[in-house]
mmCIF file of the N, C-alpha and C atoms, coordinates in Angstrom:
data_MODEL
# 
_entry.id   MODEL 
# 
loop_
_atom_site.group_PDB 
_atom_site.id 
_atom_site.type_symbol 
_atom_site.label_atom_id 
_atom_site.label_alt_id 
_atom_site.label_comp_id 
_atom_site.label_asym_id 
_atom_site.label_entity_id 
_atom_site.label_seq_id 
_atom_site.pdbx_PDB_ins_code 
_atom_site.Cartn_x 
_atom_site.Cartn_y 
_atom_site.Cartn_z 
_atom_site.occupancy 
_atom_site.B_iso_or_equiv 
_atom_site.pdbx_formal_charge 
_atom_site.auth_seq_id 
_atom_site.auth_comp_id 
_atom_site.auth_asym_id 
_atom_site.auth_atom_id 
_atom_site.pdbx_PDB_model_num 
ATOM 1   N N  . UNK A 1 1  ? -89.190 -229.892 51.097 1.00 0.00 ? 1  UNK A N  1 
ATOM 2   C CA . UNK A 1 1  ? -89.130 -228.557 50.548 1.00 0.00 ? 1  UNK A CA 1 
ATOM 3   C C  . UNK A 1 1  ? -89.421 -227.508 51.614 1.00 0.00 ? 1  UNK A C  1 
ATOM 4   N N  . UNK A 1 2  ? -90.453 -227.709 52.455 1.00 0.00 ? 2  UNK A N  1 
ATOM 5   C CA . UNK A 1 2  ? -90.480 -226.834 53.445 1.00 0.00 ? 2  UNK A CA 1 
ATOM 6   C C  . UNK A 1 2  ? -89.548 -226.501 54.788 1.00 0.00 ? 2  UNK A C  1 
ATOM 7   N N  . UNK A 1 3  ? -88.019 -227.126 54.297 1.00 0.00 ? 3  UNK A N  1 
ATOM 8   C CA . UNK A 1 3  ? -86.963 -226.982 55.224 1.00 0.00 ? 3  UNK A CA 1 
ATOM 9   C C  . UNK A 1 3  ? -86.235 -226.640 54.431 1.00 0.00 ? 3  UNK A C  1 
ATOM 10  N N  . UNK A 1 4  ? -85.986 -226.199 53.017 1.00 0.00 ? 4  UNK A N  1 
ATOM 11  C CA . UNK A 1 4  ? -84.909 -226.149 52.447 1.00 0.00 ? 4  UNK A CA 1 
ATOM 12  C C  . UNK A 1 4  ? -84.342 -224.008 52.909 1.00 0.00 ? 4  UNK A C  1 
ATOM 13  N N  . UNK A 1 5  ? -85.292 -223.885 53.503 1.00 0.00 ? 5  UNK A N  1 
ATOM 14  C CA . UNK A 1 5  ? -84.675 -222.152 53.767 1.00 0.00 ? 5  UNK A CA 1 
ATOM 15  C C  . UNK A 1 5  ? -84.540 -222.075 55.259 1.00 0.00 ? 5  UNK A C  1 
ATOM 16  N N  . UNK A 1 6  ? -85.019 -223.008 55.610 1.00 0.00 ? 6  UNK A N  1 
ATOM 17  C CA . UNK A 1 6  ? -84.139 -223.452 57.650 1.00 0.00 ? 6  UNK A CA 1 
ATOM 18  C C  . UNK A 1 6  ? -83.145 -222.596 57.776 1.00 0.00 ? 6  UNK A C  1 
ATOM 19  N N  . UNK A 1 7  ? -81.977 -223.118 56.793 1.00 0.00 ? 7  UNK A N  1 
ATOM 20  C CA . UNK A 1 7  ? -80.682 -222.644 56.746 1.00 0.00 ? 7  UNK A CA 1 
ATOM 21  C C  . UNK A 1 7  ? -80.708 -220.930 56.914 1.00 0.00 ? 7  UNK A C  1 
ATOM 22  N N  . UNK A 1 8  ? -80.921 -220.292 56.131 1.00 0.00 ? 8  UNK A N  1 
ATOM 23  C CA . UNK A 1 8  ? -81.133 -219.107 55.385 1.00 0.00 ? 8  UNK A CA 1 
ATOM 24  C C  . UNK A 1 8  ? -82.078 -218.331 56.908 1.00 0.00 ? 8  UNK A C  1 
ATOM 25  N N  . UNK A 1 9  ? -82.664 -218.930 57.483 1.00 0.00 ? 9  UNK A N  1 
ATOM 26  C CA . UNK A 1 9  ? -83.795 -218.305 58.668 1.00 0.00 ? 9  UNK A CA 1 
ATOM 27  C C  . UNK A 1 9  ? -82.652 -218.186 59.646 1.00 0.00 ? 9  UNK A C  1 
ATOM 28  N N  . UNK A 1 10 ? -82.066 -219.310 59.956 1.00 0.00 ? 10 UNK A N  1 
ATOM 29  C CA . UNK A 1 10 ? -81.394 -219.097 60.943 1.00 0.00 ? 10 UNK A CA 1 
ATOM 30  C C  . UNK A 1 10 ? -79.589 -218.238 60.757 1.00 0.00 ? 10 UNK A C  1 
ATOM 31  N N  . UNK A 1 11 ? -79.207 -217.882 60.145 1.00 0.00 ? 11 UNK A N  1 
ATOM 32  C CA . UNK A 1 11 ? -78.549 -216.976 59.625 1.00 0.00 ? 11 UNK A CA 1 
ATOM 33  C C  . UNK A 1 11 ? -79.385 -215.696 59.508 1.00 0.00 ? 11 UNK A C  1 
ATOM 34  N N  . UNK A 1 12 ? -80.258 -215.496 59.262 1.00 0.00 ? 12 UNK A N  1 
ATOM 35  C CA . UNK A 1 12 ? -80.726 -214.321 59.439 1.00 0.00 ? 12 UNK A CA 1 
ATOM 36  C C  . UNK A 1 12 ? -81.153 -213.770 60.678 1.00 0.00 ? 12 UNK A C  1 
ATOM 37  N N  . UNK A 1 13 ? -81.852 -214.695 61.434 1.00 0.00 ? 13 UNK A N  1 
ATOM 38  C CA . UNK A 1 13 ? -81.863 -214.754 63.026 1.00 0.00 ? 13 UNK A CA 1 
ATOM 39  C C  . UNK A 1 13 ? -80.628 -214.279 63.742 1.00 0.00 ? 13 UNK A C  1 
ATOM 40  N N  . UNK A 1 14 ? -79.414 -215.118 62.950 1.00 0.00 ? 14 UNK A N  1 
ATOM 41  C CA . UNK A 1 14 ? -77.693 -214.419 64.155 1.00 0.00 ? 14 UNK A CA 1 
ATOM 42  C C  . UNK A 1 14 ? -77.620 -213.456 63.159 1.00 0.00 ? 14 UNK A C  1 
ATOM 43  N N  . UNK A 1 15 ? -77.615 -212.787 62.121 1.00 0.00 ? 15 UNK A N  1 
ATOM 44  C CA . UNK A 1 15 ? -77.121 -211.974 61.865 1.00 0.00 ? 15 UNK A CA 1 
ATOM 45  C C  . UNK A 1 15 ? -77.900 -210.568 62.394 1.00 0.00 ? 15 UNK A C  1 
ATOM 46  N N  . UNK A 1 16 ? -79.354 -210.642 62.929 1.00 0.00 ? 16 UNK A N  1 
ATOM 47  C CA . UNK A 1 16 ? -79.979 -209.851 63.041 1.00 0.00 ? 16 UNK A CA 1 
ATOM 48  C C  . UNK A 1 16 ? -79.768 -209.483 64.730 1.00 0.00 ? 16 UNK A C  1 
ATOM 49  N N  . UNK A 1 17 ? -79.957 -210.855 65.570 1.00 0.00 ? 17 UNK A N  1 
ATOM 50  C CA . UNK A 1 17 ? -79.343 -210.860 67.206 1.00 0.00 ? 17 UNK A CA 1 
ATOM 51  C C  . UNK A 1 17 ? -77.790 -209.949 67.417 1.00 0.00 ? 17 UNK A C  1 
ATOM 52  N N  . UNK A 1 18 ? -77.304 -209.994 66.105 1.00 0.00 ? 18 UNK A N  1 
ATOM 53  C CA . UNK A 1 18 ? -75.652 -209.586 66.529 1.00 0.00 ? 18 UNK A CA 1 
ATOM 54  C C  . UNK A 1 18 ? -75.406 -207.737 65.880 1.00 0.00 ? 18 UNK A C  1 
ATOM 55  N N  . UNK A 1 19 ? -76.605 -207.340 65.266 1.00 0.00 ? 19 UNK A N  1 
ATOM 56  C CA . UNK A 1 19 ? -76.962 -206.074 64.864 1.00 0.00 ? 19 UNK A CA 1 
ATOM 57  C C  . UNK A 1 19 ? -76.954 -205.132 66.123 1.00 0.00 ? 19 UNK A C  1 
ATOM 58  N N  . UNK A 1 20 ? -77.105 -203.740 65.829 1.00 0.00 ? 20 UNK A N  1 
ATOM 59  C CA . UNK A 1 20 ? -77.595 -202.864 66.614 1.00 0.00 ? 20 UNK A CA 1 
ATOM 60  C C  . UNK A 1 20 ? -78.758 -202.397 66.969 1.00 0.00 ? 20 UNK A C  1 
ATOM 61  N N  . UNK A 1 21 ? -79.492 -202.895 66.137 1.00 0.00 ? 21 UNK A N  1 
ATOM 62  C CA . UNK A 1 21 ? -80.737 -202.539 66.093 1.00 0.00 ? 21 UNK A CA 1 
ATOM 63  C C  . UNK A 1 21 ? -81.498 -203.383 67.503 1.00 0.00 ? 21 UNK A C  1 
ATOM 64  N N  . UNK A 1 22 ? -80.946 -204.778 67.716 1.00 0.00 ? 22 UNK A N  1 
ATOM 65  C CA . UNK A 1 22 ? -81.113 -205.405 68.553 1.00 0.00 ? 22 UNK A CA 1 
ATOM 66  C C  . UNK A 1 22 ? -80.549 -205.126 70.078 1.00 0.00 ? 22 UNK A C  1 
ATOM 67  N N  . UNK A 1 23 ? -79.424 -204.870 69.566 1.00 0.00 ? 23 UNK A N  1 
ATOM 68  C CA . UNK A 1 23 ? -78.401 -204.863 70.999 1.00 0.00 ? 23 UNK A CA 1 
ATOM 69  C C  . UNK A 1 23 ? -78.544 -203.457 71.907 1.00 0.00 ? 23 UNK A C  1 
ATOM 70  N N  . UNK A 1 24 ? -78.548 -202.098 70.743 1.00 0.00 ? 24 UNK A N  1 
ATOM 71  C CA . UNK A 1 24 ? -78.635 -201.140 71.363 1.00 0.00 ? 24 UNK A CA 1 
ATOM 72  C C  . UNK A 1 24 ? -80.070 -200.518 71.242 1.00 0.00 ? 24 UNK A C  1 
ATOM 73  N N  . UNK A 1 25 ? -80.541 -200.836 70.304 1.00 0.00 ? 25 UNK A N  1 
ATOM 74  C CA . UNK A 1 25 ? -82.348 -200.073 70.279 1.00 0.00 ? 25 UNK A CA 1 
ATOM 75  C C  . UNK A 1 25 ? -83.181 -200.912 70.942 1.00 0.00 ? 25 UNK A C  1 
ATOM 76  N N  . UNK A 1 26 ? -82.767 -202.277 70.896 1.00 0.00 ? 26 UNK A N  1 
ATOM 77  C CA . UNK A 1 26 ? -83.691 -203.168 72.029 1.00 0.00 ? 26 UNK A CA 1 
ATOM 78  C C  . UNK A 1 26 ? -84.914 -202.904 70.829 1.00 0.00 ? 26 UNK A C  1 
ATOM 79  N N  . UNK A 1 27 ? -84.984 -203.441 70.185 1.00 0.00 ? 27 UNK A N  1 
ATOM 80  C CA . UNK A 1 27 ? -86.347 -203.884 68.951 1.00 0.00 ? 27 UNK A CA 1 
ATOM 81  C C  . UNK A 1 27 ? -86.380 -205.130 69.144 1.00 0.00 ? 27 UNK A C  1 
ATOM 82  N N  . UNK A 1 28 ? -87.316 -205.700 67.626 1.00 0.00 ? 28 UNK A N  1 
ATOM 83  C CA . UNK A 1 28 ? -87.587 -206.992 68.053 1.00 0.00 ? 28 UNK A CA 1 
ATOM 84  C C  . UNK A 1 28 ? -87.259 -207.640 66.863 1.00 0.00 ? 28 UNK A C  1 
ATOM 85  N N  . UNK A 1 29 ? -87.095 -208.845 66.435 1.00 0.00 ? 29 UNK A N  1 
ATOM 86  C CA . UNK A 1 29 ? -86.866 -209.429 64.654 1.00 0.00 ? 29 UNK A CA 1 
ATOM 87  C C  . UNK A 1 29 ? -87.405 -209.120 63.984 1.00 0.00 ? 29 UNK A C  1 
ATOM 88  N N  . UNK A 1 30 ? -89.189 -208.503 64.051 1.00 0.00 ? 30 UNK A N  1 
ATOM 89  C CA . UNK A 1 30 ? -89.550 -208.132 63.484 1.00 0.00 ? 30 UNK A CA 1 
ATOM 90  C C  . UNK A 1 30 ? -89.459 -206.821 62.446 1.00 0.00 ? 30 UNK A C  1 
ATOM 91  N N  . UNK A 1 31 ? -89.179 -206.022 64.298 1.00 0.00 ? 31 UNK A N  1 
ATOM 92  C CA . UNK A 1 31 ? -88.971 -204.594 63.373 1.00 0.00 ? 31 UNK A CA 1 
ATOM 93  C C  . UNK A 1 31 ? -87.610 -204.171 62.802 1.00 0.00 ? 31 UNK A C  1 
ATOM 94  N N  . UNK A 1 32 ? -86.550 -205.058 63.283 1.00 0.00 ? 32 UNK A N  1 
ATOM 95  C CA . UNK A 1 32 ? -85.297 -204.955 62.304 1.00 0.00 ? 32 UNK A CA 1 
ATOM 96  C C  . UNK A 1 32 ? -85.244 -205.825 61.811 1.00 0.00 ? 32 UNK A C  1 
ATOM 97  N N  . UNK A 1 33 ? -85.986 -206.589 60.969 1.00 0.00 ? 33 UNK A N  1 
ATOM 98  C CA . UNK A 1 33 ? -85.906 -207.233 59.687 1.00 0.00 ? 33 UNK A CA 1 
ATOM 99  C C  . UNK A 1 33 ? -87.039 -206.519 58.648 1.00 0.00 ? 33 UNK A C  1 
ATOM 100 N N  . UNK A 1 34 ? -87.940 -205.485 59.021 1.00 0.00 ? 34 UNK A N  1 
ATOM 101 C CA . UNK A 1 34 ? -88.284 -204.738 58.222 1.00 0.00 ? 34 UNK A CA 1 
ATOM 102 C C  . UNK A 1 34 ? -87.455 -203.848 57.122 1.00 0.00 ? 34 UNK A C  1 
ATOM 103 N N  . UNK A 1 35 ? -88.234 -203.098 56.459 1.00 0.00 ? 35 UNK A N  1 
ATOM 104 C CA . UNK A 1 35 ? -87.609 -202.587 55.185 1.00 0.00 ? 35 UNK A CA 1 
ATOM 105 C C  . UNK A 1 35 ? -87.004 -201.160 56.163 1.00 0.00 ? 35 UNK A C  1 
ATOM 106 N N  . UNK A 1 36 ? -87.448 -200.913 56.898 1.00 0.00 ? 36 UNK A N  1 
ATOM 107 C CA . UNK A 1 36 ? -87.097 -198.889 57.022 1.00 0.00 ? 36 UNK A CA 1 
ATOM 108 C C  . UNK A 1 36 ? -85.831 -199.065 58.477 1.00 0.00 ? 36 UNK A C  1 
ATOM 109 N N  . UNK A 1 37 ? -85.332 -200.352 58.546 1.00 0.00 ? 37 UNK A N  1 
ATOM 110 C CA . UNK A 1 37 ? -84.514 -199.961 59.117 1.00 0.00 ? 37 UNK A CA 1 
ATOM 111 C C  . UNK A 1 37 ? -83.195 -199.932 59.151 1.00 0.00 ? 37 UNK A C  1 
ATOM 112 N N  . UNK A 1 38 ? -82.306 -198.574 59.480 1.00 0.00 ? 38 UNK A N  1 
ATOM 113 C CA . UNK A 1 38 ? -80.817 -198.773 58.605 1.00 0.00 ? 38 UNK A CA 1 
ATOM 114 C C  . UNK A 1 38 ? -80.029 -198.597 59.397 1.00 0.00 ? 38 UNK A C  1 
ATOM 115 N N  . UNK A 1 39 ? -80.689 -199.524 60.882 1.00 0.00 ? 39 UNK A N  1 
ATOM 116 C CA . UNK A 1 39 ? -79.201 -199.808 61.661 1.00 0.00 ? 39 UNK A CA 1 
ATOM 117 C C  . UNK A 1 39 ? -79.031 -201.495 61.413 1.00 0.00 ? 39 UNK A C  1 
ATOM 118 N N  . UNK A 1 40 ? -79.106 -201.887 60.267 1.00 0.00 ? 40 UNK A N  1 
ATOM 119 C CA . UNK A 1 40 ? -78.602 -203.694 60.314 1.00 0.00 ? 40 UNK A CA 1 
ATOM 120 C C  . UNK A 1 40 ? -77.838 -203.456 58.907 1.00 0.00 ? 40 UNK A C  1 
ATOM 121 N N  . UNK A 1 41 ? -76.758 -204.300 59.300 1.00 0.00 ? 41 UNK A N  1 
ATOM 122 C CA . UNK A 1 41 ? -76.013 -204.055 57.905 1.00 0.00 ? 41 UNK A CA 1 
ATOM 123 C C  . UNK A 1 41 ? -76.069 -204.881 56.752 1.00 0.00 ? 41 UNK A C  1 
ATOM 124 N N  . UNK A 1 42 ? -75.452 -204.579 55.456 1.00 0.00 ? 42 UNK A N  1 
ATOM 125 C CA . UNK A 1 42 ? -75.339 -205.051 54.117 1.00 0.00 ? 42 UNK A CA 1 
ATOM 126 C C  . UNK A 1 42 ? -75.399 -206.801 53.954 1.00 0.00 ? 42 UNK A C  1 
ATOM 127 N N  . UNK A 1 43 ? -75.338 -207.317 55.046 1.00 0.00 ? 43 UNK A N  1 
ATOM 128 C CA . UNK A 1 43 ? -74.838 -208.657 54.970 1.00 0.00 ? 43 UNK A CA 1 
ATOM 129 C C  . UNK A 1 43 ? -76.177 -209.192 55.499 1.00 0.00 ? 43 UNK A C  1 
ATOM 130 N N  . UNK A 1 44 ? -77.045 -208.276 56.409 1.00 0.00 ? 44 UNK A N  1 
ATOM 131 C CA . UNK A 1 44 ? -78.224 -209.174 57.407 1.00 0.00 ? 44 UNK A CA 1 
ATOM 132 C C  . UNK A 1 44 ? -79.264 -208.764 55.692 1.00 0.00 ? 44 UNK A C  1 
ATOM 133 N N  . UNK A 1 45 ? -79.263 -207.305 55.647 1.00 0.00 ? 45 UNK A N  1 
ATOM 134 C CA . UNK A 1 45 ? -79.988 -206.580 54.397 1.00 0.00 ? 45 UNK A CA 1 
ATOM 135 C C  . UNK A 1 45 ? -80.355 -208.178 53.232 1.00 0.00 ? 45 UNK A C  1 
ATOM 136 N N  . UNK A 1 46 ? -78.725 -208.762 53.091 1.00 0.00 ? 46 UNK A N  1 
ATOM 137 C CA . UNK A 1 46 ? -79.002 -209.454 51.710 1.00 0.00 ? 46 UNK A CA 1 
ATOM 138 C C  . UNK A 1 46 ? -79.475 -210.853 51.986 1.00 0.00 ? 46 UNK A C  1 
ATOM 139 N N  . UNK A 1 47 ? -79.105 -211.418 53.460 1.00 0.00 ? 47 UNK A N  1 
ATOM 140 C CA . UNK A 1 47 ? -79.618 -212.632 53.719 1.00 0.00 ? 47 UNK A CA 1 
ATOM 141 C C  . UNK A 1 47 ? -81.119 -212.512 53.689 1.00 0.00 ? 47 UNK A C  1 
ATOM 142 N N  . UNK A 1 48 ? -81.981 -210.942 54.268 1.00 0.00 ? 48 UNK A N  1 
ATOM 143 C CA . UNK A 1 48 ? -83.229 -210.693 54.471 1.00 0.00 ? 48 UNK A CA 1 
ATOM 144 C C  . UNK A 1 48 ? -83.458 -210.897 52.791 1.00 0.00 ? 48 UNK A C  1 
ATOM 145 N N  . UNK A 1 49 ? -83.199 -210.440 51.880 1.00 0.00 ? 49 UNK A N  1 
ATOM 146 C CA . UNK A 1 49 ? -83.268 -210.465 50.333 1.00 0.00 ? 49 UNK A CA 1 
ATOM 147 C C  . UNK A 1 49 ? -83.237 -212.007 50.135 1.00 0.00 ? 49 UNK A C  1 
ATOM 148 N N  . UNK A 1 50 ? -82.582 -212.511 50.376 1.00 0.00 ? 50 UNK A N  1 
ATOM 149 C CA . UNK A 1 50 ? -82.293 -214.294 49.988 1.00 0.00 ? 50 UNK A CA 1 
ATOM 150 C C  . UNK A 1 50 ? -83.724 -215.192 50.641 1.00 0.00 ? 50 UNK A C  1 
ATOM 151 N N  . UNK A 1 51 ? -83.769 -215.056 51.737 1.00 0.00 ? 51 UNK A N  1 
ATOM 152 C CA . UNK A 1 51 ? -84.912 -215.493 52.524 1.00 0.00 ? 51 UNK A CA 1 
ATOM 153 C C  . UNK A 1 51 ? -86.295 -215.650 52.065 1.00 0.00 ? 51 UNK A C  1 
ATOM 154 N N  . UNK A 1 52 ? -86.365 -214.535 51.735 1.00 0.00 ? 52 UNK A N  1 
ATOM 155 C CA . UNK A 1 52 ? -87.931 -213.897 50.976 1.00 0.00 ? 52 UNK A CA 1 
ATOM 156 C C  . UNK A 1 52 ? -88.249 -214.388 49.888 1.00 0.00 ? 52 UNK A C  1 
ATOM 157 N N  . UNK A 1 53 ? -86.648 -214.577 48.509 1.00 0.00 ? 53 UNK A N  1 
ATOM 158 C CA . UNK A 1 53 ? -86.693 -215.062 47.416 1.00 0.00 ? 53 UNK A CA 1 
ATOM 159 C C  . UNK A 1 53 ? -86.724 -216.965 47.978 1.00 0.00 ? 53 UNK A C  1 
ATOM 160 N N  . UNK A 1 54 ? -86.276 -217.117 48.480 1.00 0.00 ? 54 UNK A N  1 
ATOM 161 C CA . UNK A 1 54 ? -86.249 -218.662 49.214 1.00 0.00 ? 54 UNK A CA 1 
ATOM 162 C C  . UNK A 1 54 ? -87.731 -218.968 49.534 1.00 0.00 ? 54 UNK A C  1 
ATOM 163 N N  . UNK A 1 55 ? -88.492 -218.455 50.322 1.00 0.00 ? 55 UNK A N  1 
ATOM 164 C CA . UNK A 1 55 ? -89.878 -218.547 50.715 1.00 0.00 ? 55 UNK A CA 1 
ATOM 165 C C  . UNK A 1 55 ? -90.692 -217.919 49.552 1.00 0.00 ? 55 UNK A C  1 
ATOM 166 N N  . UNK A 1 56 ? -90.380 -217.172 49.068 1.00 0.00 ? 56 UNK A N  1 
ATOM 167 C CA . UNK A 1 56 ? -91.222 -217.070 47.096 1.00 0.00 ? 56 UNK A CA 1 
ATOM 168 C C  . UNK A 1 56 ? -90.932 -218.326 46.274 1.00 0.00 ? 56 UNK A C  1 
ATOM 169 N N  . UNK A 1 57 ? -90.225 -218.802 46.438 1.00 0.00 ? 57 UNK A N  1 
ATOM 170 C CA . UNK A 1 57 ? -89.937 -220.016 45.593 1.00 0.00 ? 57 UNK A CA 1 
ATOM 171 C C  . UNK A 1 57 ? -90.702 -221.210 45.978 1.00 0.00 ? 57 UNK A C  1 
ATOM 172 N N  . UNK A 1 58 ? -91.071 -221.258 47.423 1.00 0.00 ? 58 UNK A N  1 
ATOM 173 C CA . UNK A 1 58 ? -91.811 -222.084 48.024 1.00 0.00 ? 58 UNK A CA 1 
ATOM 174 C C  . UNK A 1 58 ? -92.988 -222.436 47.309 1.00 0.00 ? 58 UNK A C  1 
ATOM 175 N N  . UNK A 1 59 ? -93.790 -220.949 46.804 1.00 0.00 ? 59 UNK A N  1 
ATOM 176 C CA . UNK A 1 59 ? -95.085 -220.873 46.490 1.00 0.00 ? 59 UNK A CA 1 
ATOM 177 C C  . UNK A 1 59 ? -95.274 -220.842 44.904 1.00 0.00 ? 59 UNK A C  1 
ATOM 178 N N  . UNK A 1 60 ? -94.249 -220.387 44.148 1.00 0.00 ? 60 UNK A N  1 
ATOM 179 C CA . UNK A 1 60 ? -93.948 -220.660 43.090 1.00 0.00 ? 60 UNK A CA 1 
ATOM 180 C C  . UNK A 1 60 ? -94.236 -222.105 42.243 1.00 0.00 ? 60 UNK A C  1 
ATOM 181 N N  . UNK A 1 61 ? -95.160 -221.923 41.812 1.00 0.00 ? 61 UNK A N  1 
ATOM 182 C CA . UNK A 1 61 ? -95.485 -223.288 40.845 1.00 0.00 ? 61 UNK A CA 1 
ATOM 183 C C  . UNK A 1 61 ? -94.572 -224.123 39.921 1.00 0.00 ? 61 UNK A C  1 
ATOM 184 N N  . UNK A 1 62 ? -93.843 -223.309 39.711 1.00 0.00 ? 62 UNK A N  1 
ATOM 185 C CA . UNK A 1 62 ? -92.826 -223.629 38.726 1.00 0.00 ? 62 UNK A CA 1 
ATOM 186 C C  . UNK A 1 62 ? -90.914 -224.211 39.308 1.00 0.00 ? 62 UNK A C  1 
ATOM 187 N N  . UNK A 1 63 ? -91.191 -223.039 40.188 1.00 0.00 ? 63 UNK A N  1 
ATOM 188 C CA . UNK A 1 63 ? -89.991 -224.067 41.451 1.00 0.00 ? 63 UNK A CA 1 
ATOM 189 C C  . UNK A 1 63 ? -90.750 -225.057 41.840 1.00 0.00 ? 63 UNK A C  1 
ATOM 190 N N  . UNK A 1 64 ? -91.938 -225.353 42.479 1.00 0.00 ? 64 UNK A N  1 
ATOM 191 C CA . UNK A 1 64 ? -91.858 -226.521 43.081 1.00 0.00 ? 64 UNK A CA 1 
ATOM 192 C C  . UNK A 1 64 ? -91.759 -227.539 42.343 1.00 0.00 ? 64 UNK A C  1 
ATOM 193 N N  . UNK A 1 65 ? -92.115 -227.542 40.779 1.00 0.00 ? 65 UNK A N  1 
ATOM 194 C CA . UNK A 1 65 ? -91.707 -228.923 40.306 1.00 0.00 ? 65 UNK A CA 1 
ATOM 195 C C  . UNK A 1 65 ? -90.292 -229.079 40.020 1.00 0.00 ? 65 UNK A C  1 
ATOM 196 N N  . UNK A 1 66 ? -89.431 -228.161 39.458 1.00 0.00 ? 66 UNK A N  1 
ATOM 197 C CA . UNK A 1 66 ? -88.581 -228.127 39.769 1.00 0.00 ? 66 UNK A CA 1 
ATOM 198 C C  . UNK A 1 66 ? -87.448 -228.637 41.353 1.00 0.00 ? 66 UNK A C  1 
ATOM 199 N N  . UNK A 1 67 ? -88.270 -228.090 42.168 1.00 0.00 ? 67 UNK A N  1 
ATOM 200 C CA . UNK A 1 67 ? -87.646 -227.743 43.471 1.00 0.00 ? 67 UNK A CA 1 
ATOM 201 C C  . UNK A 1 67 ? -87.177 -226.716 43.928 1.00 0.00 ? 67 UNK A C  1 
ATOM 202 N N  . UNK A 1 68 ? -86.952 -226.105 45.147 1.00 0.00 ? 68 UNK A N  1 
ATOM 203 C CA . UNK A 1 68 ? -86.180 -224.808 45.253 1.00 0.00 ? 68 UNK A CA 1 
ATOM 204 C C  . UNK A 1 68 ? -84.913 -224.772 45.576 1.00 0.00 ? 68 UNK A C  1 
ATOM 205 N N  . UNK A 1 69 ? -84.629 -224.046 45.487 1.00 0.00 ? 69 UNK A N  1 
ATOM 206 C CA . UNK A 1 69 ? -83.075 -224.085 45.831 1.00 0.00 ? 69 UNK A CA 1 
ATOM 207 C C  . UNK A 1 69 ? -82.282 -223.898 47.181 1.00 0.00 ? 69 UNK A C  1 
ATOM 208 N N  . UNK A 1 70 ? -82.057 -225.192 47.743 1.00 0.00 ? 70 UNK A N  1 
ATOM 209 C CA . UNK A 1 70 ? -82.022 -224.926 48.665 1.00 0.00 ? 70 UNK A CA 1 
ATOM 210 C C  . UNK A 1 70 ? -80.206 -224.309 49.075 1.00 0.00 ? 70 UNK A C  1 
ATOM 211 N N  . UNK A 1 71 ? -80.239 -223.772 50.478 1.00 0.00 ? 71 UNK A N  1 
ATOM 212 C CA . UNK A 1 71 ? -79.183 -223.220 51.170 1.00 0.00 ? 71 UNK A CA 1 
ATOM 213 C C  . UNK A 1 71 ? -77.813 -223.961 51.732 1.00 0.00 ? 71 UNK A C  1 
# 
């Protein structure tokens, strides 16, 4: 279970390396995978959305007996 959002990290990782926020502001993953920034686009935005719900599910009592869903 604690690999099932691997997938989902590392897609967010290239989608965030291939941004502007990276290439031309020279930031770091951190600060363009934060909420206030709106040079990464709609696609890095929703994988960052997927990720979070992926790693909430982790801790989620009720997914884990279930399982989470993985990517």
């Amino acid at each position: 279970m604690s690999k099932s959002c691997k997938g989902l990290a590392m897609e967010l990782i290239k989608c965030l390396s291939e941004s502007d926020c990276m290439k031309v502001e020279k930031r770091s993953y951190r600060e363009c995978a934060g909420e206030k920034c709106p040079s990464i686009s709609s696609e890095c935005v929703g994988l960052r959305e997927t990720y979070f719900n992926c790693k909430r599910g982790q801790i989620d009592m009720r997914a884990r007996i279930r399982g989470n869903k993985g990517y």
